[in-house]
C-alpha positions as a printed Julia matrix, in Angstrom:
350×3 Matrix{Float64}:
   0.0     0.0     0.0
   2.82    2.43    0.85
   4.54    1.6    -2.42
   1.21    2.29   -4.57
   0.7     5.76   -2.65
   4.23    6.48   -3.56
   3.71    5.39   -7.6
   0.56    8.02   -7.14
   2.42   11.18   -5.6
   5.28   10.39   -8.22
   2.2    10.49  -11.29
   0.78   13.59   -9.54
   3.99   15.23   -9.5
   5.08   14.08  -13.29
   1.67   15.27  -14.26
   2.23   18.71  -12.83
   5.29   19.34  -14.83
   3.57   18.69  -17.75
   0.79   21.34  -17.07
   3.24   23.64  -15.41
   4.72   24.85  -19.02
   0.89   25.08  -20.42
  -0.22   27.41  -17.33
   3.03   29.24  -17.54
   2.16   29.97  -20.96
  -1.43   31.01  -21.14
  -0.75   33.38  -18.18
  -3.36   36.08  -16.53
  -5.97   36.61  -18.63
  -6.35   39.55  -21.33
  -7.2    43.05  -20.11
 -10.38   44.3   -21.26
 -10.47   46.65  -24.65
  -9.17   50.46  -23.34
 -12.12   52.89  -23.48
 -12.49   56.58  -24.31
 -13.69   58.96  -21.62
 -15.84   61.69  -22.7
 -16.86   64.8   -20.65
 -19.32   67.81  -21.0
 -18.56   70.83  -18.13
 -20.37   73.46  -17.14
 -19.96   76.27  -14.55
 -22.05   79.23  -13.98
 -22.67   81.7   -11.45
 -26.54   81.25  -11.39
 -26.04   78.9    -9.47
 -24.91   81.11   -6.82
 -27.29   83.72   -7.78
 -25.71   86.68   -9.37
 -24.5    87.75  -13.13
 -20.53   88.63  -12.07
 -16.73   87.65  -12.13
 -16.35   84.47  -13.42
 -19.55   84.55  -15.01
 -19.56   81.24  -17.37
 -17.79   78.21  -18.45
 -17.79   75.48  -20.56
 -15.39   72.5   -22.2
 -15.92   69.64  -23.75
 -12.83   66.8   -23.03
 -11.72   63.58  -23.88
  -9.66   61.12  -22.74
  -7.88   58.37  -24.05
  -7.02   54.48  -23.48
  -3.31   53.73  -22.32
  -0.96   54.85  -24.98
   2.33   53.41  -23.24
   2.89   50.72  -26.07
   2.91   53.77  -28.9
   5.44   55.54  -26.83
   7.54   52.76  -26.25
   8.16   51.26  -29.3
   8.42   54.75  -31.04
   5.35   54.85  -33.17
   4.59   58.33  -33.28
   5.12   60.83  -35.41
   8.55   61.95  -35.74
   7.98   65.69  -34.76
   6.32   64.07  -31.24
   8.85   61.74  -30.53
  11.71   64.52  -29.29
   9.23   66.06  -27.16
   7.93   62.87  -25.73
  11.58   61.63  -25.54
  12.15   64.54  -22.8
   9.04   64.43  -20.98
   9.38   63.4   -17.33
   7.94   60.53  -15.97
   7.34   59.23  -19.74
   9.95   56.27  -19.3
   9.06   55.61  -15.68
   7.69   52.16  -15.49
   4.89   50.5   -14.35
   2.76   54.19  -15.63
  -0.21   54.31  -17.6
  -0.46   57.14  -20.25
  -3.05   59.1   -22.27
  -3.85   62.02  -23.91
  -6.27   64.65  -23.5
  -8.16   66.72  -26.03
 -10.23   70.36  -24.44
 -11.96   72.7   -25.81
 -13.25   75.3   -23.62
 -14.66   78.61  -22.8
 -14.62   81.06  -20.14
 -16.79   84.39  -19.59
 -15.57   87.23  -16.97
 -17.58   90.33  -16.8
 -18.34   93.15  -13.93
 -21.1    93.12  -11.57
 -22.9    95.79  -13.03
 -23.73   94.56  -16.46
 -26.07   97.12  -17.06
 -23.76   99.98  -17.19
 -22.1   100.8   -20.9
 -19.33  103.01  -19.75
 -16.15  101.5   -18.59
 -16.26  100.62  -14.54
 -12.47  101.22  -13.51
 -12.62   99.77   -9.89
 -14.21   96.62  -11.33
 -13.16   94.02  -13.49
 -12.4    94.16  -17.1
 -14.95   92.38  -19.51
 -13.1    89.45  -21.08
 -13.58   85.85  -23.27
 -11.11   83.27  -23.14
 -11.5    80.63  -26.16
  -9.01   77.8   -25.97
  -8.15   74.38  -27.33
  -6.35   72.17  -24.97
  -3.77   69.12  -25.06
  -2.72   67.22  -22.3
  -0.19   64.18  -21.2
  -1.53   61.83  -18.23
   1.04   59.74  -16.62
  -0.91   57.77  -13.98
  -0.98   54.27  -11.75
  -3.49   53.69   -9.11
  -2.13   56.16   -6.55
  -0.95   59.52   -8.24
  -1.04   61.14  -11.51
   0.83   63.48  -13.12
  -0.47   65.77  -15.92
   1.27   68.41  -18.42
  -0.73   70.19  -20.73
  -0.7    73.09  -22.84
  -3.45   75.6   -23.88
  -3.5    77.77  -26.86
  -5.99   80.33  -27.48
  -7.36   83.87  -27.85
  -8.38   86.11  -24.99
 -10.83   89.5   -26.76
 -13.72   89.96  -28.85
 -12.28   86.93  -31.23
 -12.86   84.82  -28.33
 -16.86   85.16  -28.42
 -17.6    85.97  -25.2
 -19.99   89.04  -25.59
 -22.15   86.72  -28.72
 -22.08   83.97  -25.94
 -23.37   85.88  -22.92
 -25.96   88.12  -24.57
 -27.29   85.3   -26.68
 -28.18   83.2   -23.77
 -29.45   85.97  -21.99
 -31.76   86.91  -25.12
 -33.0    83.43  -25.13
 -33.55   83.17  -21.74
 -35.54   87.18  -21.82
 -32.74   88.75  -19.63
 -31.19   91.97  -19.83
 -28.09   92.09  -21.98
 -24.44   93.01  -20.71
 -24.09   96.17  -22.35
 -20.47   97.15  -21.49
 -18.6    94.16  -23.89
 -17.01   97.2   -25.99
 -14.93   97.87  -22.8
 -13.37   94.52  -23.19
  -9.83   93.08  -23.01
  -8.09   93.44  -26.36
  -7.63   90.52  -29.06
  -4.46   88.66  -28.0
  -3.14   85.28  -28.12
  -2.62   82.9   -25.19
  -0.55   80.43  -23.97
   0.12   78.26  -20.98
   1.68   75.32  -20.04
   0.22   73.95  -16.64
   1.89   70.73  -14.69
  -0.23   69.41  -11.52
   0.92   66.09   -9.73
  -2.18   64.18   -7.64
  -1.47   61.22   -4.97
  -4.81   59.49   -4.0
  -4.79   57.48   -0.7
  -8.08   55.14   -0.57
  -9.85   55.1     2.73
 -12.05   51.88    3.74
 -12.48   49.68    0.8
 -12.59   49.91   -3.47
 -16.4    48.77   -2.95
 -19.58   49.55   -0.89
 -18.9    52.23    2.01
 -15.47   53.87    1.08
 -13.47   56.9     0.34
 -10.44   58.35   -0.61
  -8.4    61.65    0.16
  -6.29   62.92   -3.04
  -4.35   65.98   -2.73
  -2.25   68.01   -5.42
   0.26   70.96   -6.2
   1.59   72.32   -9.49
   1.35   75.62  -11.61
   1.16   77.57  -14.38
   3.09   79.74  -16.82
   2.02   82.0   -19.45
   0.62   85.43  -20.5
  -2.55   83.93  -19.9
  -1.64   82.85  -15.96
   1.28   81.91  -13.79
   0.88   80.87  -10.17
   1.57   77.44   -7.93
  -1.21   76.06   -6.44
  -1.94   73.52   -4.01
  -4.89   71.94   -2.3
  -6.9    68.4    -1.22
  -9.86   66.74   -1.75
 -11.73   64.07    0.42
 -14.71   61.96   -0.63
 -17.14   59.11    0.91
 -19.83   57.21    0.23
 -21.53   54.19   -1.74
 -18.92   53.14   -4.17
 -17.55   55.76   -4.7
 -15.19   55.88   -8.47
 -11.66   55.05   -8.86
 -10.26   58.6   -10.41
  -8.72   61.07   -9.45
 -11.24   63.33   -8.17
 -13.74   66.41   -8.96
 -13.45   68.2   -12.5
 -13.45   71.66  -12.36
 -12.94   73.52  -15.29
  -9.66   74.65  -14.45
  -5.76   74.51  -16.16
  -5.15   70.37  -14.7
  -8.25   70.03  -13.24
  -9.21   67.15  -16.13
  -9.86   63.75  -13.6
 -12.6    61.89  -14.74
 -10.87   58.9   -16.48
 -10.64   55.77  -14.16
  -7.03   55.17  -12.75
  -7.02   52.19  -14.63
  -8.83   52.34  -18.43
  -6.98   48.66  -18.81
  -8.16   47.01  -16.02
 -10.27   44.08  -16.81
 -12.3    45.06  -13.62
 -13.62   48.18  -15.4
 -16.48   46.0   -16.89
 -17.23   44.63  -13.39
 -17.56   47.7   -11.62
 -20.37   48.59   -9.52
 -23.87   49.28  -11.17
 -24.27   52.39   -8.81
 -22.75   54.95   -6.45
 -23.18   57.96   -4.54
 -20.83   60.39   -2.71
 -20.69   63.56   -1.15
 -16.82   65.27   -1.29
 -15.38   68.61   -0.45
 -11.86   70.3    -1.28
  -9.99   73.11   -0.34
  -7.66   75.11   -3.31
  -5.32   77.95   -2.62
  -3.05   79.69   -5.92
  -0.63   82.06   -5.65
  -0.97   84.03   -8.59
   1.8    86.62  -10.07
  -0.41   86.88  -13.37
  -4.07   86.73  -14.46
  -4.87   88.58  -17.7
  -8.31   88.51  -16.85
  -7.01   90.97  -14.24
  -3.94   92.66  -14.97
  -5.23   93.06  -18.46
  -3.66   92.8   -22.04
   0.16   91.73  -21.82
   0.76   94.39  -24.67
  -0.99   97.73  -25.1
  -2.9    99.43  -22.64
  -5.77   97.99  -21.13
  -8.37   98.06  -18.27
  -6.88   96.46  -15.52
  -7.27   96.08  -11.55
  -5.27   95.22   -8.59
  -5.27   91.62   -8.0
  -4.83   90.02   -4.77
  -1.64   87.6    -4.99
  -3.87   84.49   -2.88
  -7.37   83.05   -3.48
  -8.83   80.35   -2.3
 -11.37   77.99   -3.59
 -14.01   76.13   -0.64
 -15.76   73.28   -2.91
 -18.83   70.84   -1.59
 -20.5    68.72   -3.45
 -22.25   64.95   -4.65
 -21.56   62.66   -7.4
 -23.85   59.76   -9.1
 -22.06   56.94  -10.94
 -24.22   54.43  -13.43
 -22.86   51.74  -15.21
 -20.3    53.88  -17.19
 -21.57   57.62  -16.19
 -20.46   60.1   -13.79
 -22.26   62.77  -12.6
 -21.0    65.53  -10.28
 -22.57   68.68   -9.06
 -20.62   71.23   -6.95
 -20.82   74.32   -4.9
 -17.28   77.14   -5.26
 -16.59   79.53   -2.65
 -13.81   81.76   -3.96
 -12.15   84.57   -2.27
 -11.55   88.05   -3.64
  -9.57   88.04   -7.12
  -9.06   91.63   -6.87
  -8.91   94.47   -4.33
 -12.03   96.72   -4.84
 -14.09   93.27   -4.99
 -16.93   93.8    -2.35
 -17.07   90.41   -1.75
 -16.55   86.76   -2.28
 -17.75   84.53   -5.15
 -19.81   81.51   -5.88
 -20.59   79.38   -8.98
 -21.7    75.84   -9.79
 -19.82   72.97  -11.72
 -21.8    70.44  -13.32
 -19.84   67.3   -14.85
 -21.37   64.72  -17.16
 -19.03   61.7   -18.46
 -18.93   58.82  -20.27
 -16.31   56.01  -20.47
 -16.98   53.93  -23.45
């Protein structure tokens, strides 16, 4: 009996060695297909019930699936590849990475948007129309984005036809002081922002995370540093990188992880509540020093402001849907007093 139960372990073992090659070889199994994330913004200050400051926004975004393979083996373009070549963090390993696509609007007027003669302790009327690209470097704890924004602050950037045609739609009063306006001029910035994100509780049911960030800008369009924290909690809550404000870096609604094969088995439904706290230091804003060439309406801006955010976010299946409350300090020294808006977020990862 003891020999036959020795003949047995020997077959079990033999047979093992034959299977051990075959397992070896069909390894984990496949990631799911990358997806595309798609996202609509919008901010406006009826929300916090007046017509003033940062009066409007809007952007449309999208995100891609990993690209690490096309950087890697070097099939890009051959204008891209020197600039990708001396990227940092492009060549770190174990990073996932993919490109961003914006194109966005912002509105700034006065509070009183009745008056057609200039108002020189308030601030100057101005559009900002841009097109944005951006590189995400990412894993499932931090993220690092660069991206750079090109376009026109002035009357070429369509701020008065936006404003007044929503408010003719809508039957109210027209802002009648867009000939007081910020000059045509072209913008640039390049923005970097680094988030880490440090889950609380667990990746399903009741759970959160805290994800905080710094980073800055430089341009004619804006240069500060900035740094600030966000905490969330509740039912599921997603695995990204946070609330999307429209903002220079502020693009975070693409999962950590658009190559995970557990994005198709992700939870049918969540709900959250979150808040953050931002604070910039700011050495330019064109919105309020005015045109970098030629003279210009400007006013005195305050070097710090702070941004208080509160809000709730619905995920379904694939959607995201966020809703949240800014509380920003004075901009500018002969502001009477602080200002609100709403963000709304739609997306879609398909």
């Amino acid at each position: 009996m003891c020999r036959e139960a020795r003949r047995n372990r020997r077959r079990a073992a033999a047979l093992a060695c034959l299977l051990a090659p075959a397992a070896v070889a069909a390894g984990p199994p496949p990631a799911e297909k990358d997806h595309w994330t798609f996202s609509v913004l919008f901010e406006n200050d009826l929300f916090g019930n007046t017509d003033e400051n940062y009066t409007n926004g809007a952007k449309l975004s999208w995100v891609s699936p990993d690209v690490t393979d096309y950087v890697q083996s070097g099939n890009l373009p051959g204008w891209l590849r020197p600039v990708t070549d001396h990227m940092p963090f492009v060549h770190e390993p174990g990073l996932r990475r993919t490109v961003g696509l914006a194109l966005g609007q912002k509105i700034f007027t006065p509070r009183a948007t009745e008056q057609s003669a200039l108002i020189e302790d308030d601030r100057p009327y101005a559009g900002w129309l841009y097109l944005g690209t951006t590189l995400n470097n990412k894993n499932e704890r931090r993220l690092d984005s660069m991206e750079l924004q090109l376009g026109v602050i002035g009357p070429a950037a369509l701020g008065e036809q936006a404003q007044n045609g929503v408010h003719r739609l809508r039957d109210i009063d027209e802002a009648r002081g867009w000939d007081n306006q910020l000059h045509n001029e072209l913008g640039v910035a390049f923005i970097y922002e680094h988030k880490d994100r440090f889950p609380l509780g667990r990746e399903r049911g009741w759970g959160g995370d805290v994800i905080t960030h710094y980073g800055g800008a430089l341009g004619n369009v804006f240069t500060y540093a900035n740094l600030g924290a966000e905490a969330r909690w509740g039912w599921n809550p997603p695995t990204d990188f946070g609330t999307s404000l429209i903002r220079p870096g502020g693009e975070a609604n693409a999962p950590v992880d658009s190559s995970d094969p557990r994005l198709g088995e992700r939870p049918d439904f969540g709900v959250y509540g979150f808040g953050a706290v931002s604070g910039r230091w700011v050495l330019r804003d064109i919105f309020l020093d005015g045109n970098t060439f030629g003279h210009s309406h400007s006013v005195d801006k305050n070097p710090l402001v702070g941004d208080l955010i509160l809000g709730i976010g619905l995920t379904w299946h694939r959607a995201k849907l966020t809703y949240a409350q800014v509380f920003r300090t004075e901009e500018f020294q002969d502001q009477p007093r602080n200002h609100n808006f709403g963000s709304l977020s739609v997306s879609w990862t398909y």
